[in-house]
C-alpha positions, 0 to 999 in steps of 0.5 A, spaced: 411 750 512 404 747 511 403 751 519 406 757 517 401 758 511 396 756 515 396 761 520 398 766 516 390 765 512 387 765 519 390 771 521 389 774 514 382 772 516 382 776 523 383 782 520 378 780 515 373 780 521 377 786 525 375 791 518 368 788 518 368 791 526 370 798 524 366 799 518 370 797 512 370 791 507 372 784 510 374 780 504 378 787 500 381 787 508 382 779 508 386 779 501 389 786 502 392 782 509 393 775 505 398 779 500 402 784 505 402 780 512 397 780 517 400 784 522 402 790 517 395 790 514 392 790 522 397 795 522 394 800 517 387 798 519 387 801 526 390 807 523 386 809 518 379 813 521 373 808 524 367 807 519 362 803 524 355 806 525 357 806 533 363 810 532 359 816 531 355 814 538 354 820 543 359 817 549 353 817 555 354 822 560 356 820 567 361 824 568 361 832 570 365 836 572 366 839 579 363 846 579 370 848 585 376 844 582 373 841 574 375 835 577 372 829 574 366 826 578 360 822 577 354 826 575 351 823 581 357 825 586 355 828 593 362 830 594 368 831 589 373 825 590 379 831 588 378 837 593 372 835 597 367 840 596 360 838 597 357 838 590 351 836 591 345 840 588 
């Protein structure tokens, strides 16, 4: 039983940590986990909306699309991977 309760506290504790990573408060995340049960509270975490400040960071734009076919491809493609078109500029 001692095993069990035990790691139901370090899992309670992982989602404390896992909530303080997406911009929540950890501790109310922690309790809220230790009351319900980890997986549910984890659960609940993933689904709501992501607060951390690297959420809202512009992706790096090393995709474009081809002018031929819009596939996809790197920005610095001489040649789409899709229909073979010289892409160069």
């Amino acid at each position: 039983m001692f095993l069990f309760i035990f790691f139901w506290i370090v899992f309670a504790l992982v989602v404390g940590v896992l909530a303080a990573g997406r911009g929540r408060k950890g501790f109310g995340w922690t309790i809220l986990a230790c009351l319900i049960s980890p997986p549910l509270a984890a659960a609940f975490l993933f689904a709501i909306a992501d607060r951390s400040p690297h959420a809202r960071e512009p992706v790096a734009q090393t995709h474009t699309g081809c002018p031929h076919c819009e596939g996809r491809i790197l920005c610095e493609a001489r040649v789409c991977r899709h229909c073979g078109a010289d892409v160069s500029v």
